[in-house]
One Martini backbone bead per residue (centre of mass of N, CA, C, O) as a GRO file, in nm:
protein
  126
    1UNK     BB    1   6.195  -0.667  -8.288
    2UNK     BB    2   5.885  -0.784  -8.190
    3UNK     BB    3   5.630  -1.031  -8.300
    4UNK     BB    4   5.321  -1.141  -8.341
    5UNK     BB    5   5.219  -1.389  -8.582
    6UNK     BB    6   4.976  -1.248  -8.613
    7UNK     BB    7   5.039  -0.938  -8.645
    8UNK     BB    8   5.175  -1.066  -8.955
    9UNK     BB    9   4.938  -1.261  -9.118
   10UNK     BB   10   4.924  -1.526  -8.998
   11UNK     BB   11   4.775  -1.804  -8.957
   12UNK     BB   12   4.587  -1.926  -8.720
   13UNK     BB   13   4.541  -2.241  -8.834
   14UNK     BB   14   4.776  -2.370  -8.881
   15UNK     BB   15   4.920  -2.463  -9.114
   16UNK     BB   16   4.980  -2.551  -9.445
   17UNK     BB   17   4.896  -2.739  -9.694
   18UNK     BB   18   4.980  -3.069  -9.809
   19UNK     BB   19   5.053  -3.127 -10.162
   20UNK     BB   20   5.026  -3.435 -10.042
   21UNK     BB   21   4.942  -3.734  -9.918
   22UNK     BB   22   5.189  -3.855  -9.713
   23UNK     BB   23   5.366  -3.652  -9.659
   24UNK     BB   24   5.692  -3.580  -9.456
   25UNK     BB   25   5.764  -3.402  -9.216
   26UNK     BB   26   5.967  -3.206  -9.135
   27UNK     BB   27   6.255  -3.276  -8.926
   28UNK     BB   28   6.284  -2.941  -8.828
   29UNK     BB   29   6.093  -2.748  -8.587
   30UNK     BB   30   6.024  -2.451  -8.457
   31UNK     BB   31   5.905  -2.399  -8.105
   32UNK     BB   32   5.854  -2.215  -7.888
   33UNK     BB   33   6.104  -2.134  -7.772
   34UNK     BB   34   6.335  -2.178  -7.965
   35UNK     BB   35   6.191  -1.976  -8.167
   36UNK     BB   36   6.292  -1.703  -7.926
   37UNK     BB   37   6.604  -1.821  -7.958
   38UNK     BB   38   6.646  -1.760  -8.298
   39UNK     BB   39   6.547  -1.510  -8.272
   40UNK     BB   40   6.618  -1.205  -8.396
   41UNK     BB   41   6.702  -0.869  -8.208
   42UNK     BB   42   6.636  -0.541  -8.122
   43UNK     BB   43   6.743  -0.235  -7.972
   44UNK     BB   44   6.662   0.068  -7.869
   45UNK     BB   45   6.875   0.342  -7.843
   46UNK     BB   46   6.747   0.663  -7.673
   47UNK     BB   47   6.711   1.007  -7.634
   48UNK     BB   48   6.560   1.258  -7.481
   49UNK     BB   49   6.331   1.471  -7.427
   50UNK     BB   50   6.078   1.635  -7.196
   51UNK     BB   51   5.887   1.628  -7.525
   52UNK     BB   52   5.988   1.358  -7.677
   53UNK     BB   53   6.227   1.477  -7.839
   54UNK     BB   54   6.460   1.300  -8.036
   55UNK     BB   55   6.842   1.300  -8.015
   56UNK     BB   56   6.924   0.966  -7.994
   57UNK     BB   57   7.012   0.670  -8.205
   58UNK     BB   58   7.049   0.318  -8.139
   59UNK     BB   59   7.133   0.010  -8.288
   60UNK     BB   60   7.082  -0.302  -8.127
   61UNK     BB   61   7.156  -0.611  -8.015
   62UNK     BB   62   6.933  -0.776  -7.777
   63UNK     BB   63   7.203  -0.887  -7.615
   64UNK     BB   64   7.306  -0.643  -7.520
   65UNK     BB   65   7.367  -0.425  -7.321
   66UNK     BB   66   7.315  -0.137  -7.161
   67UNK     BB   67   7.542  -0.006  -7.027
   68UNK     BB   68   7.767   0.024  -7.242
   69UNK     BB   69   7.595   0.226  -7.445
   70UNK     BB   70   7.591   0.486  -7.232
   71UNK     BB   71   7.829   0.662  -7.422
   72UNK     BB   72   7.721   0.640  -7.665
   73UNK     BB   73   7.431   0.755  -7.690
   74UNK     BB   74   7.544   1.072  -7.571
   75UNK     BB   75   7.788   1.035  -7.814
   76UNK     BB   76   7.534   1.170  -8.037
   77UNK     BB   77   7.449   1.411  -7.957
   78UNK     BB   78   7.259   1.665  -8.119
   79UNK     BB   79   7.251   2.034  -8.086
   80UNK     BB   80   7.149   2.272  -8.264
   81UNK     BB   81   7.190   2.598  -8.345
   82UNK     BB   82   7.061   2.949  -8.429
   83UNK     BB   83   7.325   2.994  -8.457
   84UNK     BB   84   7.609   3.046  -8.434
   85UNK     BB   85   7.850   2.741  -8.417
   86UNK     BB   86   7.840   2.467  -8.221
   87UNK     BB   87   7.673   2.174  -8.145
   88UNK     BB   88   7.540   2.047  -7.889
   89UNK     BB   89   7.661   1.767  -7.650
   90UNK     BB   90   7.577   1.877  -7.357
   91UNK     BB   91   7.381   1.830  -7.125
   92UNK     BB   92   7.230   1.905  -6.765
   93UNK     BB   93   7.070   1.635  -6.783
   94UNK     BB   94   7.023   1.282  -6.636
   95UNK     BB   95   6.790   1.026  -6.719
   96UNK     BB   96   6.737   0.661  -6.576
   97UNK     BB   97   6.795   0.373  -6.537
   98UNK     BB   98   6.895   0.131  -6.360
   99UNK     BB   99   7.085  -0.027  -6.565
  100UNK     BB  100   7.249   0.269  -6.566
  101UNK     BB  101   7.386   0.213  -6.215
  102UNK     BB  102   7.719   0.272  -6.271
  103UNK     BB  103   8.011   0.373  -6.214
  104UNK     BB  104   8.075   0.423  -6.480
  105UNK     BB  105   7.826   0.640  -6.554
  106UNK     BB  106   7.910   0.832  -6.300
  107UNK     BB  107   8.205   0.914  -6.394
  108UNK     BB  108   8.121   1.023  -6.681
  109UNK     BB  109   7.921   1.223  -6.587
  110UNK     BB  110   8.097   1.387  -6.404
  111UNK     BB  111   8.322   1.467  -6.600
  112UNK     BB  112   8.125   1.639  -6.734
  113UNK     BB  113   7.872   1.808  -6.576
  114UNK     BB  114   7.607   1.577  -6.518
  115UNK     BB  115   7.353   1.590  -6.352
  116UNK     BB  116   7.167   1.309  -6.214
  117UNK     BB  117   6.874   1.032  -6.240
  118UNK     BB  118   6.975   0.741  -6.077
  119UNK     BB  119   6.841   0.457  -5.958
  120UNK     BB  120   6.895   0.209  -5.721
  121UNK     BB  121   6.960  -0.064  -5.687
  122UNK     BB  122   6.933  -0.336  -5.449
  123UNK     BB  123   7.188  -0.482  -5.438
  124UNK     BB  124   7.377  -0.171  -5.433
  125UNK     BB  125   7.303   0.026  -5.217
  126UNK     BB  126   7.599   0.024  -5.056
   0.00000   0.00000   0.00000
């Protein structure tokens, strides 16, 4: 999760004043882009139902795939029963992101016998 450094109770103009004048100015400071890429992210991925109470929740860190994640976030479903049992693992249906529409979660999800619903890429679509 990012957040933008106002909204986290930066001062507003400029950096903190130096302790003495004529002190100099630290020898490398992170700005701009570079800020962004030196800054740890991280993602969360969860599963949810149709009244968005969630079901399972993964995270990971922000530069991993989507895809790969996939066969993760499903196989933490739990819902328990209202009497004895085990706990259901396996939705009846599953909607997703464009992220998510390789070939390997569509034959996943065929052998669970989960009908999904996944728009297809652009550039994949034949």
């Amino acid at each position: 999760m990012r957040a933008h450094q106002h909204a986290a109770g930066a001062r507003k103009k400029g950096t903190c004043r130096r302790s003495r004048p004529g002190a100099s100015p630290p020898s490398r400071t992170i700005t701009g882009s570079d800020a962004r890429a030196a800054a740890p992210t991280t993602k969360l991925r969860l599963t949810v139902e149709q009244r968005h109470k969630h079901m399972s929740i993964v995270i990971t860190a922000g530069q991993r795939g989507d895809s790969p994640q996939f066969e993760v976030v499903l196989g933490r479903v739990r819902v328990p029963r209202l009497g004895p049992g085990r706990p259901r693992v396996r939705p009846d249906r599953d909607r997703a992101d464009k992220a998510y529409a390789s070939r390997k979660n569509r034959a996943y999800l065929r052998r669970g016998g989960i009908r999904c619903t996944i728009p297809d890429e652009a550039d994949q679509a034949r």
